[in-house]
Residue frames as a rotation matrix with the C-alpha (Angstrom) as fourth column:
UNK 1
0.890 0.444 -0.102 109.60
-0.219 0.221 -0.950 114.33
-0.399 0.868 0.294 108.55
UNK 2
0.181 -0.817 0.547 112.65
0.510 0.554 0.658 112.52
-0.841 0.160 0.517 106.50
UNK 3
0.640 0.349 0.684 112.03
0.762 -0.175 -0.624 114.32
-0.098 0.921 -0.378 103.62
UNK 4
0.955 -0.281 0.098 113.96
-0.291 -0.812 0.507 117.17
-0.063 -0.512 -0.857 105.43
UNK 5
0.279 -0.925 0.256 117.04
-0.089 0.241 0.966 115.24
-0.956 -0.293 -0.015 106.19
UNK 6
-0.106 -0.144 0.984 117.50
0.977 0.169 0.130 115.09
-0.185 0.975 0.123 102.25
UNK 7
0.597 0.101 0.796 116.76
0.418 -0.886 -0.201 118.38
0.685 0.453 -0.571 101.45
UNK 8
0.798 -0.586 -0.141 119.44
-0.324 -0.613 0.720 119.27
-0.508 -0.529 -0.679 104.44
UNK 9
0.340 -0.785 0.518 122.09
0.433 0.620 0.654 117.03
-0.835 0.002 0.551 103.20
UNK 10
0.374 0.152 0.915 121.43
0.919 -0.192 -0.344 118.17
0.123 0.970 -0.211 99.74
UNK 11
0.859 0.300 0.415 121.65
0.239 -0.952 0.192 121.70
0.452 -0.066 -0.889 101.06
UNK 12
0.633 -0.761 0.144 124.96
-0.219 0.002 0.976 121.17
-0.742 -0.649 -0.165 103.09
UNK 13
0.244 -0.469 0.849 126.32
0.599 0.761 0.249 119.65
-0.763 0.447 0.466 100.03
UNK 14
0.701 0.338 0.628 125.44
0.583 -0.779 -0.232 122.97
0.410 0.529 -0.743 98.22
UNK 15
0.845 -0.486 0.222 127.04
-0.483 -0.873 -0.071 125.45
0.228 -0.047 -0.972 100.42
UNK 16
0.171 -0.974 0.151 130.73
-0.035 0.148 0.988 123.05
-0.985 -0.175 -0.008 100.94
UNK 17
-0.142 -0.503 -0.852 130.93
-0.979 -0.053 0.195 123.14
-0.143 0.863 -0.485 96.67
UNK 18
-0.503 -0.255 0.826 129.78
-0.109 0.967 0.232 119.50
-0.857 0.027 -0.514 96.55
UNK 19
-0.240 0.887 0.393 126.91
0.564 0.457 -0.687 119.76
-0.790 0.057 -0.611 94.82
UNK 20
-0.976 0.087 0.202 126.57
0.182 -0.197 0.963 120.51
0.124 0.976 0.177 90.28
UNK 21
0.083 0.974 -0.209 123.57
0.026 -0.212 -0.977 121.26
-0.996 0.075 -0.043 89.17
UNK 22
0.473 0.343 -0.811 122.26
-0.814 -0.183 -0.552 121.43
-0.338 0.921 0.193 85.20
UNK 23
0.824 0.433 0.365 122.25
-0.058 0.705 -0.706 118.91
-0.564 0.561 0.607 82.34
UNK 24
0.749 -0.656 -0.095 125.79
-0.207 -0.095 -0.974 119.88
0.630 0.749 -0.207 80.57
UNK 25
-0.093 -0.765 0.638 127.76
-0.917 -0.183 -0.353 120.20
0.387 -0.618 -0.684 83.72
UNK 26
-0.087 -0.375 0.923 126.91
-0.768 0.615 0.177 117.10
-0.634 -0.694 -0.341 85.14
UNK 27
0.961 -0.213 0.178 127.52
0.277 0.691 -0.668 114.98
0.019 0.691 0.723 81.92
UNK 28
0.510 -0.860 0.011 130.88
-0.416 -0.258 -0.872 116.74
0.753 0.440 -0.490 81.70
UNK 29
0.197 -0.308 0.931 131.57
-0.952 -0.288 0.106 115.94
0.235 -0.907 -0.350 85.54
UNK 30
0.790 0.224 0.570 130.29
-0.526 0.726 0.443 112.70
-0.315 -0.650 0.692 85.11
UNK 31
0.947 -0.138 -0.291 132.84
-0.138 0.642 -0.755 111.97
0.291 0.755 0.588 82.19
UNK 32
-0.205 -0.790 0.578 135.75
-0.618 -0.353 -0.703 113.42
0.759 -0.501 -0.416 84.66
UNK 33
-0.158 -0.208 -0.965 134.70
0.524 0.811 -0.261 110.55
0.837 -0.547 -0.019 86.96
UNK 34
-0.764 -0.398 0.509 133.90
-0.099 -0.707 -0.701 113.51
0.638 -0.585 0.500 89.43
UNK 35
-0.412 0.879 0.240 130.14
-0.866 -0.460 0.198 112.90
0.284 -0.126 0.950 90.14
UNK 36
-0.959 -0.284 0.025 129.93
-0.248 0.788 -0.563 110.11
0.140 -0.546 -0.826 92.69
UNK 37
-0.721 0.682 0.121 125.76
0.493 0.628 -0.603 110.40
-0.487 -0.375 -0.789 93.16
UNK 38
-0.854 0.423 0.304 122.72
0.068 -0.488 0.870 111.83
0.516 0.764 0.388 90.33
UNK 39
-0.253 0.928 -0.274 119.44
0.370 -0.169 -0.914 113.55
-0.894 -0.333 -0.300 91.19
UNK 40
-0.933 0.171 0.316 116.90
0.307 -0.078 0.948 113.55
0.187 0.982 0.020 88.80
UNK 41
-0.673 0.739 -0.011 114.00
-0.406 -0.382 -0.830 115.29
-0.618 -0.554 0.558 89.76
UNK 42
-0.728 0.276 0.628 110.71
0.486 0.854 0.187 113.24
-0.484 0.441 -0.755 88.99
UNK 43
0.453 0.630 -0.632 109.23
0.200 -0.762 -0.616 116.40
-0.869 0.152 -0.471 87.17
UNK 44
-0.148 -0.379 -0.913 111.85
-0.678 -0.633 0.373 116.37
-0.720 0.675 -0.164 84.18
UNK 45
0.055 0.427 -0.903 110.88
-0.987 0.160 0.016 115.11
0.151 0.890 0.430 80.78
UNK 46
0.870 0.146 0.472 111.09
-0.152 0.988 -0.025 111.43
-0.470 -0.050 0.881 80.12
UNK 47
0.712 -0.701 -0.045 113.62
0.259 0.321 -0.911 111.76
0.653 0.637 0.410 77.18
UNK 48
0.266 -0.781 0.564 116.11
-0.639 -0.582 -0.504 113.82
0.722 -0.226 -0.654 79.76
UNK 49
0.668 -0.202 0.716 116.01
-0.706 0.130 0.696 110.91
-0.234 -0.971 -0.056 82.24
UNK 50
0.996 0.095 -0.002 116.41
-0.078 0.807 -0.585 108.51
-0.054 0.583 0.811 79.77
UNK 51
0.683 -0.715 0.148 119.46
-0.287 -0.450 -0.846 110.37
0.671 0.535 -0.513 78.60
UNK 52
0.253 -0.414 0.874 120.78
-0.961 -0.210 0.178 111.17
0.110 -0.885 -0.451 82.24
UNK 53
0.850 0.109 0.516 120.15
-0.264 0.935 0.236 106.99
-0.457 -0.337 0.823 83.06
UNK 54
0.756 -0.620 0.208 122.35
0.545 0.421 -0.725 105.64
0.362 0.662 0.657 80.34
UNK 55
0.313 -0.847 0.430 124.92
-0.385 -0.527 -0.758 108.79
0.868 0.072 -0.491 80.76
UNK 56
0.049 -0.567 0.822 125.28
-0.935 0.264 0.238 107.09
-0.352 -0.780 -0.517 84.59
UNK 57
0.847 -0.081 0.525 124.77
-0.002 0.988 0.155 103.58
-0.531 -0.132 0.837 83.86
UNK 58
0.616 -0.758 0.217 127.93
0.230 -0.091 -0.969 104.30
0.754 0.646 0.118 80.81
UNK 59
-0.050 -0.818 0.573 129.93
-0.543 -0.459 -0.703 106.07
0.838 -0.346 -0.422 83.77
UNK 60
0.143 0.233 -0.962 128.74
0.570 0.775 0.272 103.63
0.809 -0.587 -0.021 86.29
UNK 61
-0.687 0.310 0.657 127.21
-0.598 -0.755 -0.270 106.88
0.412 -0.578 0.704 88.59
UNK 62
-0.619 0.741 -0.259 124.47
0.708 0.384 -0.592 105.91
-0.339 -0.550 -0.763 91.49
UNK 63
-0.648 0.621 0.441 121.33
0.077 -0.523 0.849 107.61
0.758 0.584 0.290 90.42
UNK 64
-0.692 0.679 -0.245 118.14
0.631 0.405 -0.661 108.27
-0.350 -0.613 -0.709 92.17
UNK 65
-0.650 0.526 0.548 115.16
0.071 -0.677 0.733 110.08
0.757 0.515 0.403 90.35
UNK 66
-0.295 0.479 -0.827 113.51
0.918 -0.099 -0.384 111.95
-0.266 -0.872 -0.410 93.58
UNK 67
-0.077 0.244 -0.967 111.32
0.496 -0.832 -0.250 114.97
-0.865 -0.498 -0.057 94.62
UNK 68
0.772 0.626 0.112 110.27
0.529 -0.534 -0.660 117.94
-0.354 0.568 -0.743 92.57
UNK 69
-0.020 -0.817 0.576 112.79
0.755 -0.390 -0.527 120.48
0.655 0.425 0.625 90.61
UNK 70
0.451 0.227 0.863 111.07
-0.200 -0.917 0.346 123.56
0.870 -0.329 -0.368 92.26
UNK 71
0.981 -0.193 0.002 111.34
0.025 0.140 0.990 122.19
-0.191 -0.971 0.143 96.25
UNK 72
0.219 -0.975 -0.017 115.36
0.798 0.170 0.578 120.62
-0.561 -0.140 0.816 95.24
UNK 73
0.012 -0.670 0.742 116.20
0.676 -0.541 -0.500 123.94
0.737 0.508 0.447 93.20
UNK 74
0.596 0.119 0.794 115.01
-0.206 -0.933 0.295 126.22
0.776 -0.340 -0.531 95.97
UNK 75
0.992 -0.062 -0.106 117.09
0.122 0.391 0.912 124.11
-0.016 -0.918 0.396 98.54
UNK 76
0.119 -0.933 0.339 120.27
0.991 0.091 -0.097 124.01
0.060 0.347 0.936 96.43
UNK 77
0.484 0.407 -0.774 119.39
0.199 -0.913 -0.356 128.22
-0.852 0.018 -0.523 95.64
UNK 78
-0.948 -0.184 0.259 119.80
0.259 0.024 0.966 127.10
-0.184 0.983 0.025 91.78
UNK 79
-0.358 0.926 0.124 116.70
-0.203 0.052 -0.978 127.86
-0.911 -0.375 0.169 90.23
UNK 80
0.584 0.568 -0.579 114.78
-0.731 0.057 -0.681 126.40
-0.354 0.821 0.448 87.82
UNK 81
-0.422 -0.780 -0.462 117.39
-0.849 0.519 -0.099 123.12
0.317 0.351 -0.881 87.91
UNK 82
0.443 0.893 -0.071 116.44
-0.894 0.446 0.031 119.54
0.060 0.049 0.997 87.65
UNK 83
0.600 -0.655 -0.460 119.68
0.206 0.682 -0.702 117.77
0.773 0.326 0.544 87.63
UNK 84
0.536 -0.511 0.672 122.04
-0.836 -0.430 0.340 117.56
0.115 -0.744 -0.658 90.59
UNK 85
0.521 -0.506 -0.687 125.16
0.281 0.862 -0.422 115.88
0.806 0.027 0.592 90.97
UNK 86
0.863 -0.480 0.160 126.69
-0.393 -0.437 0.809 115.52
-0.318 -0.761 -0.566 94.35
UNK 87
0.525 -0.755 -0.393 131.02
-0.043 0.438 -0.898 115.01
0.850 0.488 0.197 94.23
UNK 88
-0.046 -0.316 0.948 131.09
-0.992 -0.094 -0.079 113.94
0.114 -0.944 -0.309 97.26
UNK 89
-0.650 0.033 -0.759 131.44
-0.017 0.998 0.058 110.28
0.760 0.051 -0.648 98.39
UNK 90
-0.903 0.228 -0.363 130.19
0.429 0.498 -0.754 110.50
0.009 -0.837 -0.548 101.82
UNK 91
-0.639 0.762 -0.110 127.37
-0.647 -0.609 -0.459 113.25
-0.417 -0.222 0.882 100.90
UNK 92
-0.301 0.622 -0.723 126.47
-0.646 0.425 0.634 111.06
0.702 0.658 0.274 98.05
UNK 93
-0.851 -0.081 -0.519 126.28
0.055 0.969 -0.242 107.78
0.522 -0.234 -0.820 100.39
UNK 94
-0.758 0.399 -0.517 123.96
0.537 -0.069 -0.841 109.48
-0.371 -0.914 -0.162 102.80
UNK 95
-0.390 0.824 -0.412 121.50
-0.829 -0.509 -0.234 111.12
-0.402 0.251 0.881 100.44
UNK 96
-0.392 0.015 -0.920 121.11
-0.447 0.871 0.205 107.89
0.804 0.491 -0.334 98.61
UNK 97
-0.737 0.013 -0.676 120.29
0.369 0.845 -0.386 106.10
0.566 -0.534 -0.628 101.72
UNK 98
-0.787 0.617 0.004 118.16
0.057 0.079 -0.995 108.46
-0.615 -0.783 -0.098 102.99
UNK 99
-0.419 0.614 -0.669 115.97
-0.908 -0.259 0.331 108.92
0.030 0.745 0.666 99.35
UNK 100
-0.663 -0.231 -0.712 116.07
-0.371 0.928 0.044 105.04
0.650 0.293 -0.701 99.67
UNK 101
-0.691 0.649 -0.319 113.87
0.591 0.251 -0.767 105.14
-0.417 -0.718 -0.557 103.03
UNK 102
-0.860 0.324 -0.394 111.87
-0.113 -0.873 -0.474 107.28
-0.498 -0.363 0.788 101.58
UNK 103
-0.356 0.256 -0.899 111.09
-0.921 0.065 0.384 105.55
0.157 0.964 0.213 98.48
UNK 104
-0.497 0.125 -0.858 110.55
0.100 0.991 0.087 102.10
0.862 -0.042 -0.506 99.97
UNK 105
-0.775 0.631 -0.044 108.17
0.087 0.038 -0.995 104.06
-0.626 -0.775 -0.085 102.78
UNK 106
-0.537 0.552 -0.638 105.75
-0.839 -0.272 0.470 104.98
0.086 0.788 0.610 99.56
C-alpha cells in the first residue's frame, strides 16, 4: 500500500526534528522561510485551510491537503494536530511526490 510510504516519510521526518506541527508554529515557521512543504489534513475546518492556503501561497510554501488528522497525528506522535510542516527540502520533495500518486490514483 503507498499510503504507508507517506506516513513513513512523514514519520522519519518526525523523529530527525524535521517535521512542525500546529496552526501558530507553522505560520511563524512559514514567515522564517523555514517550512519548505504544508500538510493539511482533509478533516480540518474549511476556514483553517483557507487561512493555511493563502498563508503558503503569500510565503510561496508547497501545500498538499491529505489524509485524516487522527491517522497523520498518531504517525507524527502529536496528537490531536492537523497541520504539519516539514523543514526539510528533500523530506518535503518526497512526501509531495508520493501524496501526488496517491491523489491522481483516486
Amino acid at each position: 500500500m503507498i499510503r504507508n510510504k507517506v506516513e513513513s516519510y512523514m514519520g522519519f521526518a518526525a523523529r530527525s526534528r524535521n517535521l512542525i506541527t500546529g496552526y501558530n508554529t507553522c505560520i511563524m515557521m512559514m514567515g522564517k522561510r523555514k517550512v519548505k512543504l504544508l500538510i493539511l489534513s482533509e478533516d480540518l475546518a474549511e476556514n483553517t485551510i483557507k487561512k493555511m492556503v493563502s498563508e503558503c501561497n503569500k510565503n510561496k510554501v508547497k501545500y498538499r491537503i491529505f489524509g485524516h488528522s487522527d491517522d497523520l497525528s498518531h504517525i507524527t506522535g502529536k496528537s490531536g494536530k492537523g497541520i504539519f510542516g516539514i523543514t526539510d527540502q528533500h523530506f518535503a520533495e518526497i512526501i509531495c511526490k508520493e501524496i501526488d500518486l496517491i491523489q491522481s490514483e483516486r
